[in-house]
Residue frames relative to the residue before (quaternion, step in Angstrom):
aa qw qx qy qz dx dy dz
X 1.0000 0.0000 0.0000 0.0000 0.00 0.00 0.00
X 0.5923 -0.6748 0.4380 0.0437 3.27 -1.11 0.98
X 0.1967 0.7773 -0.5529 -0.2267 3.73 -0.23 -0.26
X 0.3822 -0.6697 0.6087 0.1868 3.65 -1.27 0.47
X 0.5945 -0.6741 0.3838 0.2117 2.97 -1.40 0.99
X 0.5228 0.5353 -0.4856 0.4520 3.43 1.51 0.27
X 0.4338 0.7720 -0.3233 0.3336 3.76 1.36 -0.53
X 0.6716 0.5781 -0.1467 0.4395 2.80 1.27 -1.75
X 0.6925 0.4678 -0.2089 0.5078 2.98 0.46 -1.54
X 0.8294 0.1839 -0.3388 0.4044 3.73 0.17 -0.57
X 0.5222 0.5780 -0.4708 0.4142 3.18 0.73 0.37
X 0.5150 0.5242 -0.3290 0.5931 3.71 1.21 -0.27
X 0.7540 0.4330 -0.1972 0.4530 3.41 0.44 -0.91
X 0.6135 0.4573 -0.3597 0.5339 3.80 1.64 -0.05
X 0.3822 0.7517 -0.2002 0.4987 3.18 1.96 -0.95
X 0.9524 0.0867 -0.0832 0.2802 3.24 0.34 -1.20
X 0.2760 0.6959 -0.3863 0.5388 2.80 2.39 0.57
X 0.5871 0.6012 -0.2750 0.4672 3.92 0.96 -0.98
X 0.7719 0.2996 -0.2184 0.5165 3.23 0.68 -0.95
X 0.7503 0.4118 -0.3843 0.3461 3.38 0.46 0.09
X 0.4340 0.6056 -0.3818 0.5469 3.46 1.90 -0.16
X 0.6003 0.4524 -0.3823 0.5375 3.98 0.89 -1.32
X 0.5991 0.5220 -0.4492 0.4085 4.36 0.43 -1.34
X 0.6158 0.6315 -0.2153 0.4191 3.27 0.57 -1.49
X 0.7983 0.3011 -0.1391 0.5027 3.87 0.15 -1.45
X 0.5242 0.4480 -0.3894 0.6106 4.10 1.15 -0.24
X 0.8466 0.3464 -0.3139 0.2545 3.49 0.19 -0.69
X 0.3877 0.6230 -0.4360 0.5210 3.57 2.23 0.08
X 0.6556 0.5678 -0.3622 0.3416 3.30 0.70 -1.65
X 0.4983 0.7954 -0.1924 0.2863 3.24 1.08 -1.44
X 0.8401 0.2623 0.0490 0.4722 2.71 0.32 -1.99
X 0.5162 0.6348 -0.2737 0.5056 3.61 2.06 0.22
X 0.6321 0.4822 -0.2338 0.5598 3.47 1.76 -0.70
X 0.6419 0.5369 -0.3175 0.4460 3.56 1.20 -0.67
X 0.5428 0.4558 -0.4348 0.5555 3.63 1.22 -1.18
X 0.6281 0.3906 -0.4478 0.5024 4.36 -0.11 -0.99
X 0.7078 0.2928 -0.4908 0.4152 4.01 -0.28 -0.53
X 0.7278 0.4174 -0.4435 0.3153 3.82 0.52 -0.34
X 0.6711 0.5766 -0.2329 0.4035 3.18 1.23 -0.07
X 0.6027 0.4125 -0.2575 0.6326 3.20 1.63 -0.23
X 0.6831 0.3883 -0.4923 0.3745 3.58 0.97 -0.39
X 0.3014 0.7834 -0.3754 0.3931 3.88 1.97 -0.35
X 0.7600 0.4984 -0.1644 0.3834 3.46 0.45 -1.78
X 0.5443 0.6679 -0.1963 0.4681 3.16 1.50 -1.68
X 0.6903 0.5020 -0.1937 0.4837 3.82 0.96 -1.35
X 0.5583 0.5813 -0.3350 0.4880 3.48 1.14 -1.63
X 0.8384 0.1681 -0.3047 0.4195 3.56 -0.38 -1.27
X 0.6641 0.4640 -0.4938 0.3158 4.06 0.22 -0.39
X 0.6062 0.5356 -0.4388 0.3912 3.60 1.01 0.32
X 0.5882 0.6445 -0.1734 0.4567 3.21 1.69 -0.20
X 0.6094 0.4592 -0.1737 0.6225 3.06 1.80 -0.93
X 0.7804 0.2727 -0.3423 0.4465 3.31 0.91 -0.29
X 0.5681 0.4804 -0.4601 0.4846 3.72 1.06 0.10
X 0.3951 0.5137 -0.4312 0.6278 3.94 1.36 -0.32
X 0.7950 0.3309 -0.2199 0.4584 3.84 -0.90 -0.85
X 0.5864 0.5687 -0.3587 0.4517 3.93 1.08 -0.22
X 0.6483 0.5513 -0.2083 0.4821 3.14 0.93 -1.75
X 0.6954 0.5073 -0.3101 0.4036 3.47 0.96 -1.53
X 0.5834 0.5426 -0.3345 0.5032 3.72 0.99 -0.67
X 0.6504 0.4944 -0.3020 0.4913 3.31 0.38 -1.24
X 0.7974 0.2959 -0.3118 0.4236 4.07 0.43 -0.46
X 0.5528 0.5606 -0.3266 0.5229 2.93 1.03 -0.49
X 0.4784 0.4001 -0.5134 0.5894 4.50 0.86 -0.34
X 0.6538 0.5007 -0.3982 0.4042 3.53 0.13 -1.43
X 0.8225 0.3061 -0.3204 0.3567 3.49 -0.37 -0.35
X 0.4806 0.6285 -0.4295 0.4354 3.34 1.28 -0.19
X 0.6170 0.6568 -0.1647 0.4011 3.06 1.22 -1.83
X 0.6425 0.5319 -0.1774 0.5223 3.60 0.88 -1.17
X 0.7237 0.3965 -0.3052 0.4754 3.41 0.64 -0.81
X 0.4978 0.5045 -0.4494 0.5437 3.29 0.88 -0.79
X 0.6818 0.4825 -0.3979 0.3794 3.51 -0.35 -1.26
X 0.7069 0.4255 -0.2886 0.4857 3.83 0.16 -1.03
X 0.5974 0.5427 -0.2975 0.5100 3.48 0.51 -1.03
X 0.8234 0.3417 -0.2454 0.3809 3.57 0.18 -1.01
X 0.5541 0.5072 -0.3571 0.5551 3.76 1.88 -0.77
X 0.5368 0.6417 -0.3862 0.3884 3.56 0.72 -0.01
X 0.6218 0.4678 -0.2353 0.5824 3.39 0.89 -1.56
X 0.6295 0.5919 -0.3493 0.3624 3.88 0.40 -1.43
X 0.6061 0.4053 -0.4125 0.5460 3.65 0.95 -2.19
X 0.7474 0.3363 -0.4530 0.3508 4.15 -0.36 -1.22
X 0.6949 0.5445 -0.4112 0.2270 3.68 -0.15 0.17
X 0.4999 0.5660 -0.2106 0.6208 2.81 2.14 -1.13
X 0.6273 0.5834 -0.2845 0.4304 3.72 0.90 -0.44
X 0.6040 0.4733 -0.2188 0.6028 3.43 1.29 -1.03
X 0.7274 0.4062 -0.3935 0.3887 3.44 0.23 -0.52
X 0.4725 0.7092 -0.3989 0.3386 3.07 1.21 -0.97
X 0.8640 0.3856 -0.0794 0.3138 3.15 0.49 -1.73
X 0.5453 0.5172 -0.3981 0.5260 3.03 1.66 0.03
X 0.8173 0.4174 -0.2971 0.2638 3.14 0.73 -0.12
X 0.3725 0.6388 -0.3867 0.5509 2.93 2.11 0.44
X 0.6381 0.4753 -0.3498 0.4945 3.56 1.05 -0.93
X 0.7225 0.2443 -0.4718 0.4425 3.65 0.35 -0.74
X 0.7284 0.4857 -0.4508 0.1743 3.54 0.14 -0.36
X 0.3734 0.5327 -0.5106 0.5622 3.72 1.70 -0.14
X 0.7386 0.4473 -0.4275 0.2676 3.75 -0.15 -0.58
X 0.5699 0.6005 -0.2742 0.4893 3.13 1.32 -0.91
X 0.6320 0.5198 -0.2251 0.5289 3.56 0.80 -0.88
X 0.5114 0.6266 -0.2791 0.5177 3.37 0.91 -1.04
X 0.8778 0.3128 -0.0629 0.3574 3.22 -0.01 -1.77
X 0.4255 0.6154 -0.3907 0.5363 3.63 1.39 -0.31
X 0.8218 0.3948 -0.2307 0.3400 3.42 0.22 -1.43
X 0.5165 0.5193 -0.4911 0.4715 3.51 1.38 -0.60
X 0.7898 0.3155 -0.3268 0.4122 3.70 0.11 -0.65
X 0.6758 0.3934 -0.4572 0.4236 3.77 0.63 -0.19
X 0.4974 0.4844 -0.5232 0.4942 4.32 0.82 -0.62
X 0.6563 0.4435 -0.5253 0.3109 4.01 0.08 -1.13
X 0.6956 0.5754 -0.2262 0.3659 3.15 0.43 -1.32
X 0.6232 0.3750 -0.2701 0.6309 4.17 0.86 -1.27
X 0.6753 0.3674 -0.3973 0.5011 4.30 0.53 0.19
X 0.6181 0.5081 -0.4268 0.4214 3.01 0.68 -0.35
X 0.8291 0.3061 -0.1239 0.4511 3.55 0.74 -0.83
X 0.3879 0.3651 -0.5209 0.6669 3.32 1.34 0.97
X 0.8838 0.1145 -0.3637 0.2712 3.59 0.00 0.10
X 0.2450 0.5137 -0.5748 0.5880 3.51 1.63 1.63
X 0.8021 0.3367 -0.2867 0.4014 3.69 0.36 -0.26
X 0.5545 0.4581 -0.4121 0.5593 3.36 1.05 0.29
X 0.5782 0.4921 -0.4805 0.4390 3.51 0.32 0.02
């Protein structure tokens, strides 16, 4: 059998239909694997902002409650100090009283008993 040169030629030309149908189908597929990686790297983005606005919040309450404790922890020390003073100053001021009267009673007896005479 014989081939002709028109064989050739259309056989190249079926040749190179194939390959451009296969270029063609690799380069859909292609461009089908890229749309799924952008969409999975999308999802990938979706939830690590979530984990990190989750794991904020968790930080953020977690200062707060430090904060709070501190706060209590310090009104605590503050109420006992405000207490101590208190009481010192009840103590000096009974003394003061204390000591006023020792010198004003001598003094109001003394002259109830210049005036009883």
């Amino acid at each position: 059998m014989t081939t002709s040169p028109g064989d050739g030629a259309l056989g190249s030309v079926l040749g190179l239909e194939r390959a451009l149908e296969s270029e063609q189908a690799t380069a859909a597929h292609a461009e089908t694997r890229i749309e799924q990686a952008r969409q999975e790297a999308q999802a990938l983005l979706v939830a690590a902002r979530e984990r990190a606005a989750r794991r904020s919040e968790e930080r953020k309450s977690s200062v707060i409650a430090a904060a709070e404790a501190e706060a209590r922890a310090a009104r605590g020390e503050a109420d006992a100090a405000a207490a101590r003073l208190r009481a010192k100053a009840d103590a000096v001021e009974a003394a003061f009283v204390d000591a006023a009267l020792a010198l004003l009673l001598p003094a109001a007896k003394q002259e109830a008993t210049c005036s009883s005479r």
